[in-house]
C-alpha positions in Angstrom: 87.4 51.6 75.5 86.9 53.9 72.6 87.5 57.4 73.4 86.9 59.9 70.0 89.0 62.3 70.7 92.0 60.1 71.7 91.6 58.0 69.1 92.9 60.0 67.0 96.2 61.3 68.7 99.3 59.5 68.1 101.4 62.9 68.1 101.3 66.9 69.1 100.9 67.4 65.3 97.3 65.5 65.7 96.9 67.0 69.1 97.6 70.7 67.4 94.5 70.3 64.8 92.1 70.3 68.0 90.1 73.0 68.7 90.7 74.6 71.9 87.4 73.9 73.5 88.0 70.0 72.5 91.0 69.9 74.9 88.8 69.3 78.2 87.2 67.0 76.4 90.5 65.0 75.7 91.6 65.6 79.3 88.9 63.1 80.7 89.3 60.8 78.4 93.2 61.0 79.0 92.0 60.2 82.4 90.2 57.9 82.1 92.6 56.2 79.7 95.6 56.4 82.2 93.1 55.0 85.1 92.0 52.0 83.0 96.0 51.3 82.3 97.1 51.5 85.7 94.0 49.6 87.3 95.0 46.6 84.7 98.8 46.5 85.0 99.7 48.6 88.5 102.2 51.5 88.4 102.2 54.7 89.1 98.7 56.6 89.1 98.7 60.1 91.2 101.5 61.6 90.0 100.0 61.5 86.3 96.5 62.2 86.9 97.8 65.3 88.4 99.2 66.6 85.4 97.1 65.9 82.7 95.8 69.7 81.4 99.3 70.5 82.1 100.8 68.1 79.6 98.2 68.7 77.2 98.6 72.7 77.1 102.5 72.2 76.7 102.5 70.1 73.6 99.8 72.2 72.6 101.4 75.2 72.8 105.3 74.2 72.0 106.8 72.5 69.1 107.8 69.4 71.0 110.3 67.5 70.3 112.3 70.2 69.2 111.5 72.6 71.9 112.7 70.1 74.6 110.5 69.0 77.7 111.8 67.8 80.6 109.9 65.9 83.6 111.7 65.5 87.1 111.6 62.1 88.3 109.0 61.0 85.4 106.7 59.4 88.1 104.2 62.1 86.1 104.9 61.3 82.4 101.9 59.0 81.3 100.3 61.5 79.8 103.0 62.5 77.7 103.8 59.2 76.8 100.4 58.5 75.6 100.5 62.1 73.5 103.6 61.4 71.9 102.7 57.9 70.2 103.0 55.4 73.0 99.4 54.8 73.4 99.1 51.9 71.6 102.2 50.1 73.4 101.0 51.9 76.6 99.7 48.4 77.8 103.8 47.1 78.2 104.5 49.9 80.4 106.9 48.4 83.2 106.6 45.1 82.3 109.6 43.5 80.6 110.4 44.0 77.0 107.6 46.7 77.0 107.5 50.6 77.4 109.7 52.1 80.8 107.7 53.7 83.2 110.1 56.7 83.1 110.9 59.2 80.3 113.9 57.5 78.3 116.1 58.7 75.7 116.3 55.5 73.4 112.2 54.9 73.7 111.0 58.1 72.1 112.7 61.9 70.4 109.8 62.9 72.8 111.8 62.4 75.9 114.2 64.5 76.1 116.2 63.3 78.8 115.9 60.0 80.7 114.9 60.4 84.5 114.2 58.7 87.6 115.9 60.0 90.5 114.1 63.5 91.4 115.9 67.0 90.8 117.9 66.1 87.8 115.3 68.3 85.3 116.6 72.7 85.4 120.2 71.4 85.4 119.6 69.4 82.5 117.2 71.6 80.8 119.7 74.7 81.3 122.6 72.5 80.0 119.9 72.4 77.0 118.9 76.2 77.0 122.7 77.0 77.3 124.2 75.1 74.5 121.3 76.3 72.2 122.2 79.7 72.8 125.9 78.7 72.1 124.7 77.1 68.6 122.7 80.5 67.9 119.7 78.9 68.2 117.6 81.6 70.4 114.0 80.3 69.4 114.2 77.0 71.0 112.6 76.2 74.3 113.6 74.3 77.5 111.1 73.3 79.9 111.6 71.6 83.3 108.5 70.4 85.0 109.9 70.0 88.9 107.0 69.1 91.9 107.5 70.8 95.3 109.0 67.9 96.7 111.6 67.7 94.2 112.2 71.4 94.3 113.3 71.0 97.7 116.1 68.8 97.0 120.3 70.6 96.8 120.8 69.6 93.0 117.6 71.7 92.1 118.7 74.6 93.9 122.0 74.2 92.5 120.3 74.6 88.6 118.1 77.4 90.0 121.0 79.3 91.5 123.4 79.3 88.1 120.2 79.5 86.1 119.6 82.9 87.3 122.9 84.0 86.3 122.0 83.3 82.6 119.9 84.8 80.0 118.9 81.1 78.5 115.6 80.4 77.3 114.4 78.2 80.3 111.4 77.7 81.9 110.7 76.1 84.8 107.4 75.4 85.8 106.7 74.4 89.2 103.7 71.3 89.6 103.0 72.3 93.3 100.5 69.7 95.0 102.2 69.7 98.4 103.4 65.5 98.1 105.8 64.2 96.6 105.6 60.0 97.0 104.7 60.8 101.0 103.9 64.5 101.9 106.0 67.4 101.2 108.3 69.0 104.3 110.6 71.8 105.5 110.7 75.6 105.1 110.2 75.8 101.2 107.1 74.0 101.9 105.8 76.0 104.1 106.6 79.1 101.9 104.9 78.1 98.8 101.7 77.0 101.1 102.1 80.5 102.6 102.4 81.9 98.7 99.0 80.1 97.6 97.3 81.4 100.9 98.5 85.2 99.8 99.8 85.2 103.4 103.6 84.8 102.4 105.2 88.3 103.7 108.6 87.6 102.2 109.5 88.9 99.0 109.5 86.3 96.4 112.4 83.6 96.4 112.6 82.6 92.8 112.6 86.0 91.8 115.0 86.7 94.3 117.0 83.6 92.5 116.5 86.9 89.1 113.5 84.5 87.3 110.9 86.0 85.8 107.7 84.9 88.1 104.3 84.2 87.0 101.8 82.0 89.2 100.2 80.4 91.3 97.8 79.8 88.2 95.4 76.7 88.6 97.0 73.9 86.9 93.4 72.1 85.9 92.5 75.3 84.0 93.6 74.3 80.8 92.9 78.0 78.4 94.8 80.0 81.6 97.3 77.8 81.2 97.8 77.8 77.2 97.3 81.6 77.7 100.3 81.9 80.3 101.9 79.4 78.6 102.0 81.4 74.9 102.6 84.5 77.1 106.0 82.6 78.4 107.4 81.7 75.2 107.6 85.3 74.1 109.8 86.4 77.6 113.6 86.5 77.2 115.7 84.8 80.0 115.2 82.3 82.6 111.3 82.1 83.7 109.3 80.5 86.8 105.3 79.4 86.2 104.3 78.2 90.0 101.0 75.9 89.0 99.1 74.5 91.6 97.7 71.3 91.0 95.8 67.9 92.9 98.0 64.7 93.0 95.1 62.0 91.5 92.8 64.2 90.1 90.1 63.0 88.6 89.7 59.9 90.7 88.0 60.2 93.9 90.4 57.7 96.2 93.5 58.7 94.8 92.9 62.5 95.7 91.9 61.5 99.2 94.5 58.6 99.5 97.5 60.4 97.8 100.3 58.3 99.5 98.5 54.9 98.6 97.5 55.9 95.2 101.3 57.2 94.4 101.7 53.2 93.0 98.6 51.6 93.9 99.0 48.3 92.4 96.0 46.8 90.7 93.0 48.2 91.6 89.0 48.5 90.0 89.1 51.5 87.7 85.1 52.1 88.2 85.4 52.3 91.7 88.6 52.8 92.5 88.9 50.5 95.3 92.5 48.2 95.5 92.1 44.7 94.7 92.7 42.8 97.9 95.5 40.9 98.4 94.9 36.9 99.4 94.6 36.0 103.1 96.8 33.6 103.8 99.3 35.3 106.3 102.4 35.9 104.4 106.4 36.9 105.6 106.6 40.8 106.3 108.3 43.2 104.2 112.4 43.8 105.1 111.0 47.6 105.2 108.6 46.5 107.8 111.0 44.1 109.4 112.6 47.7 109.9 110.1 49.8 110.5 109.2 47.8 113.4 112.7 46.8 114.9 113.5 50.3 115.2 110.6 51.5 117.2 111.3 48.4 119.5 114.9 49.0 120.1 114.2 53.1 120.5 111.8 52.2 123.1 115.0 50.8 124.8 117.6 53.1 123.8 117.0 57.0 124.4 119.8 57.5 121.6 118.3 55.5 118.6 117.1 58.4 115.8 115.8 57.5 112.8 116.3 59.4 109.7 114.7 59.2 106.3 115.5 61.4 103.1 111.2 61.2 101.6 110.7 57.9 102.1 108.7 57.3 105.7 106.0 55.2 103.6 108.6 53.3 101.8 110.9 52.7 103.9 108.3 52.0 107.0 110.3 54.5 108.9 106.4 56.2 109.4 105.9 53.8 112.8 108.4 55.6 114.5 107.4 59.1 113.0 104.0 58.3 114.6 105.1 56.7 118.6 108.3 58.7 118.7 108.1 61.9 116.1 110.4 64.1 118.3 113.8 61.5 117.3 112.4 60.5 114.0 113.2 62.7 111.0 112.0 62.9 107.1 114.1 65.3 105.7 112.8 65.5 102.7 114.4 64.7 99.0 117.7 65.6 100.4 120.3 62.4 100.6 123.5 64.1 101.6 121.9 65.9 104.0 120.5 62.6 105.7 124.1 61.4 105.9 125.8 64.4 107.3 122.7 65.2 109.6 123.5 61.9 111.1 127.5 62.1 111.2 126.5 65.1 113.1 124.4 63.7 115.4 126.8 61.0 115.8 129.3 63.5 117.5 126.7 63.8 120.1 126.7 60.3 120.7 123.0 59.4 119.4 123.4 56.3 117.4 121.3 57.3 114.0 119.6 54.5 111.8 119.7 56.7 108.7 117.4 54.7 106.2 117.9 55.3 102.1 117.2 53.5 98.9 120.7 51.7 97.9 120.0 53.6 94.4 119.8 56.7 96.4 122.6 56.5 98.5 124.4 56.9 95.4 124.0 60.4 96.0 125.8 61.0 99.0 128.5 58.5 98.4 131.2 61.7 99.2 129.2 62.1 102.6 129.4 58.3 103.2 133.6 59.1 102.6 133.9 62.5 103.6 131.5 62.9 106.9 131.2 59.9 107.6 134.3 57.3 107.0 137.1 59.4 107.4 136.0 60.9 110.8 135.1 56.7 111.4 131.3 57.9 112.9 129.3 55.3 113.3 126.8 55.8 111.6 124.2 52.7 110.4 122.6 53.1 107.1 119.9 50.9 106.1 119.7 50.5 102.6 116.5 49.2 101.3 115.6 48.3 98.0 119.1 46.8 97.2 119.6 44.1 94.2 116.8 44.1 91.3 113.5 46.3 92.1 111.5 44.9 89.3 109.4 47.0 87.0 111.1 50.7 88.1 114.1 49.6 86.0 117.6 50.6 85.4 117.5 54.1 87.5 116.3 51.9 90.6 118.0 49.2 90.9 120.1 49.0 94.1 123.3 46.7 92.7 126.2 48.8 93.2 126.3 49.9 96.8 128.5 46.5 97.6 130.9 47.8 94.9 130.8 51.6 96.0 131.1 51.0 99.4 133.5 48.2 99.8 136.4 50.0 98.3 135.7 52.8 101.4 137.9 52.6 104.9 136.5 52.3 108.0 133.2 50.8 106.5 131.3 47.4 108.0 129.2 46.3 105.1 126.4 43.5 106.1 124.0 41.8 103.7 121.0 39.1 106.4 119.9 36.8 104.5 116.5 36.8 106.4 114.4 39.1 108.7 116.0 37.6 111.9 119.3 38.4 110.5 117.8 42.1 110.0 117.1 42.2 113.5 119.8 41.1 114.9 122.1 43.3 113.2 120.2 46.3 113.8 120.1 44.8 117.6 123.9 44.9 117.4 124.5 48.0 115.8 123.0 50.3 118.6 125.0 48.5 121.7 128.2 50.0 120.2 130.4 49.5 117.3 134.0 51.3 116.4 132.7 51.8 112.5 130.0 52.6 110.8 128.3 50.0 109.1 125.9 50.0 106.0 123.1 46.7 106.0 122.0 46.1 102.7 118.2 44.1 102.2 116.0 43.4 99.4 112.6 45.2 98.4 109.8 43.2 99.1 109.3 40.1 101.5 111.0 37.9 103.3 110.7 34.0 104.5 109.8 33.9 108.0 106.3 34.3 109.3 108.0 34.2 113.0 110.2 36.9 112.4 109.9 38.6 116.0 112.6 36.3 118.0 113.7 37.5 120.9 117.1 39.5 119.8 120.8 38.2 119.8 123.9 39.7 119.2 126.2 38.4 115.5 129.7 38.5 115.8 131.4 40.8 113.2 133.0 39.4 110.5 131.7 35.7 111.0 130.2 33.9 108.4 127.7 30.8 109.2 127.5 27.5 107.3 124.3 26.1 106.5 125.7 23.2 105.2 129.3 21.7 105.3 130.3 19.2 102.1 133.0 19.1 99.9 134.4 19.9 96.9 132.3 22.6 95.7 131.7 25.5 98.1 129.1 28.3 97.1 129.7 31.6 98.8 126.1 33.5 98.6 125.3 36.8 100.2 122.2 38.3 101.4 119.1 36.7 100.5 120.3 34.8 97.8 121.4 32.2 100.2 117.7 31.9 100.6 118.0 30.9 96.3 120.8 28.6 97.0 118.6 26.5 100.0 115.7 26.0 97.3 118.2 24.6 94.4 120.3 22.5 97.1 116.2 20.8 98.3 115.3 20.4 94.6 118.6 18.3 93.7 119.8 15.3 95.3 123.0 15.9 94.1 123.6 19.3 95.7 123.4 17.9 99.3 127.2 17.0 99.0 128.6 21.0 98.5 129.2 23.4 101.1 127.1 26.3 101.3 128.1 29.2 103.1 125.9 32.6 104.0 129.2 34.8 104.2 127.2 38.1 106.1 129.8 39.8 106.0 131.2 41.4 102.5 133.0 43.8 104.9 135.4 42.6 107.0 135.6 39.1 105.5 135.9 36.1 107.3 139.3 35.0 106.4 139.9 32.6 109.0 136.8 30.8 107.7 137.9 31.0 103.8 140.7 30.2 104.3 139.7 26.8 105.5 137.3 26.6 102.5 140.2 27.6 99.8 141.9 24.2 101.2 139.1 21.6 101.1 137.1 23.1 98.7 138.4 22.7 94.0 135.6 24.8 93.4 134.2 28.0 94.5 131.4 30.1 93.6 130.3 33.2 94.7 126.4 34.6 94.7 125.0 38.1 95.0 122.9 40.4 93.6 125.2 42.9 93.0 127.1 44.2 90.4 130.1 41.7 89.5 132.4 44.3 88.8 134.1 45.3 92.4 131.1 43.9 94.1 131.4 40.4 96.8 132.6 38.3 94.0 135.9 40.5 93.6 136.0 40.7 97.5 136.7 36.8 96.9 138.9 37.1 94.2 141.2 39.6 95.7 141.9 37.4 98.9 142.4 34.4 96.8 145.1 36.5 94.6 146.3 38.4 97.8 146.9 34.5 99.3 148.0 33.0 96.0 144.9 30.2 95.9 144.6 28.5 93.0 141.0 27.0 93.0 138.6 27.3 90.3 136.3 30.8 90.9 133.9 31.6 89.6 131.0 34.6 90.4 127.7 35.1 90.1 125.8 38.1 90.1 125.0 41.1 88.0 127.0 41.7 84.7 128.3 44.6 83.5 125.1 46.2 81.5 122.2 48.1 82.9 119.2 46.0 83.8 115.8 47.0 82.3 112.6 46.7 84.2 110.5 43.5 84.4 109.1 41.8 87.2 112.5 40.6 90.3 111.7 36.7 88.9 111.8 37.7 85.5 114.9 39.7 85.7 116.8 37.1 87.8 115.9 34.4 85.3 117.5 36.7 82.2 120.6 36.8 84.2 120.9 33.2 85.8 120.4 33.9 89.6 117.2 32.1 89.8 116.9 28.4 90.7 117.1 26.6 87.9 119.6 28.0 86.1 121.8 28.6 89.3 120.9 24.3 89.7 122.2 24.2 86.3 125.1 26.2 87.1 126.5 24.4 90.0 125.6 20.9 88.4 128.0 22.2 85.7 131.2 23.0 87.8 130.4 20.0 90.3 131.0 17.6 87.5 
């Protein structure tokens, strides 16, 4: 596709030579370019469309890289990349070896600060605007673009609140399109709704907060914006430009569909319409697996609540916000909220399911200690999206909540290897337990087509075998047990080692390693976690803390960041796919 205008731009500088009339102009073709991209190779769509006369007006009018931009949670950043000399890569973005689909420090001078988690941009952007001012440097500029969704979240308030006890040269600009990935919520929603209506009575809260206010402006007007935009750069102290704009602008589906065309997948970039997924009835999604267990046992037990912090959509917790909305909550991007909003309801003896991304629980791990373990509520977080993600990358991945949360008291910490596993622990979780307990499951699907079996109850701490040998035992967790099945079927040779699905990472089952450690030379251990602190170490402790002496060795995540790529692609670069985990085994059994 040969767009004039774009052709042309491989930087702000080239960007700058434009007349001002040729910028709408650029902004369909920037469009139209980010549409073809995403139709070809899937990512995220909405959030960029959304911004696109916005990005172009702010290189436009600042001298990027040095004045410093800053986008929360980078879902939104296409367009920049594009702008700022990624085009021509732009056709690697997410897939392995190729361009992140987040801004990213090492990539490009253009990104300021690397992002992925939401809410992160004023703090950083002040500690920017502060240590300029510190170097003398007053003419620099420090922009944070922040969404409503985002805006909502403790950590932004947090930045806003010391912000406006500065006189640093920050501006925030607010990208208000009521969604963040599912729609926006809460009272600061339904202010700035109120504030574009002209209805809001109140007096104004950022101003309150001592910013300079400007807005709302239309964020598709691209010469208002460059006109409010020059305007801002001559104002002293910390500034607030409240833009409205549509999530998937410019693309008919993705502004009626905004929740499905967050990350569509692949889809026809004429028409817009998703590429249908083959026929053939496939295993359900561990979210779904979820999503649907909970409504079941709610319908059973008047106590069940379900919480979510943003993620109904994602984390399928949306079935029960549709059959039972009054004990089903979305509380927006908030995390530690989620977890003390359920140690609190916990008092009051409802038994809350509160559901987070592993990657996100990361954010509350005091209220997991704090609220939560010390007072011994229990609690049952679900955390989706743990191990490798695949193409989000190294801000997503969920493989370190087995590390962070086995080193906490009080704390069960379950991994099912398959969606009846999922079900059954959720099934036990809500008659009763004396801890709270976090159950760990992948992102995407499972095995089992027959997943809805009628429910039974697992014993704590007890491990299964799924097949006894000798010599060699391998110790997986989680769905890589699901790994370890394929390599034991595709080798002859593997039929004589024990394989064992320990469940548990939290209490172990020591009875049952301990007859392993005495009939088994060899052990090795399998997650998809972290090996520093995560099951592996589990193992290794009890073996030092019994004085064992078998051979041990662990598989599982080393000790760098993993980039993005597809979950098969990843696994292979690390060795936790079949064949080299065959390979592997082979090794130490001979």
């Amino acid at each position: 596709m040969h767009n004039r205008l774009l052709d042309a731009i491989d930087s702000p500088e080239s960007l700058k030579q434009l007349k001002q009339d040729e910028l709408s102009i650029l902004a369909k073709e920037l469009r139209a370019f980010i549409i073809e991209a995403v139709a070809a190779k899937a990512g995220h769509l909405g959030a960029s469309l959304g911004v696109v006369e916005l990005t172009i007006a702010l290189h436009y009018v600042f001298n990027t890289p040095k004045d410093e931009v800053i986008w929360d949670v980078g879902h939104q950043a296409y367009g920049h990349k594009i702008l700022t000399g990624r085009k021509k890569q732009f056709h690697t973005n997410r897939q392995k070896n190729g361009i992140s689909g987040f801004p990213k420090r090492n990539e490009s001078k253009f990104d300021s600060f690397g992002v992925g988690h939401s809410s992160t941009s004023i703090s950083a952007a002040l500690g920017m605007a502060i240590a300029s001012q510190l170097k003398g440097d007053f003419k620099k500029q420090h922009i944070a673009i922040i969404g409503d969704a985002s805006i909502a979240s403790g950590m932004a308030f947090e930045g806003l609140n010391h912000a406006g006890v500065t006189n640093s040269n920050l501006l925030v600009i607010l990208n208000d399109n009521a969604i963040g990935i599912d729609p926006s919520v809460g009272a600061l929603k339904q202010y700035l709704t109120n504030v574009k209506k002209g209805i809001e009575g109140q007096d104004n809260i950022f101003e309150a907060l001592n910013f300079d206010y400007s807005g709302p402006i239309d964020g598709h007007n691209l010469p208002l914006l460059i006109l409010e935009l020059k305007r801002l750069k001559t104002v002293k102290g910390p500034k607030f430009l409240h833009v409205i704009t549509t999530k998937g602008k410019g693309l008919r589906q993705a502004e009626e569909n905004q929740v499905t065309y967050h990350a569509p997948g692949k889809f026809n970039p004429i028409t817009g319409e998703l590429i249908a997924k083959s026929g053939f009835s496939q295993a359900p999604k561990f979210q779904d697996v979820f999503g649907h267990t909970i409504v079941e046992l709610a319908k059973q037990n008047k106590n069940i609540i379900g919480i979510t912090p943003a993620m109904p959509t994602g984390s399928s917790l949306k079935f029960m916000m549709e059959q039972l909305p009054e004990r089903a909550f979305d509380v927006g991007i908030a995390e530690q909220h989620a977890v003390t909003l359920a140690a609190g309801m916990t008092t009051q003896g409802m038994i809350p399911f509160c559901n987070i991304y592993s990657t996100f629980l990361q954010r509350a791990f005091d209220q997991v200690i704090h609220d939560v373990a010390i007072q011994n509520l229990p609690v049952i977080f679900c955390l989706d999206r743990a191990g490798l993600v695949g193409e989000d990358g190294a801000t997503h991945h969920g493989v370190f909540d087995i590390s962070y949360l086995r080193c906490i008291p009080n704390l069960i910490v379950f991994a099912p290897r398959n969606e009846i596993e999922l079900r059954n622990i959720m099934y036990t979780a809500q008659l009763g337990l004396n801890h709270p307990i976090a159950i760990r499951y992948p992102r995407g699907r499972g095995t089992i087509i027959d997943w809805k079996q009628p429910f039974s109850k697992i014993e704590i701490r007890k491990a299964e075998v799924l097949q006894q040998g000798k010599q060699l035992a391998v110790l997986s967790l989680g769905t890589m047990a699901a790994t370890i099945e394929e390599c034991i079927d595709l080798n002859e040779k593997l039929k004589t080692i024990s394989h064992v699905d320990m469940r548990f990472v939290k209490p172990l089952d020591e009875d049952l390693l301990h007859r392993i450690f005495k009939t088994h030379n060899t052990i090795i251990t399998v997650e998809e976690n972290a090996v520093k602190g995560g099951f592996g170490s589990a193992i290794l402790e009890f073996t030092a803390e019994h004085n064992y002496k078998n051979d041990i060795y662990l598989k599982g995540i080393p000790d760098v960041f993993i980039e993005h790529g597809t979950v098969a692609e990843l696994q292979e670069s690390i060795g936790l796919d079949t064949k080299n985990l065959t390979k592997f085994i082979l090794d130490k059994l001979d």
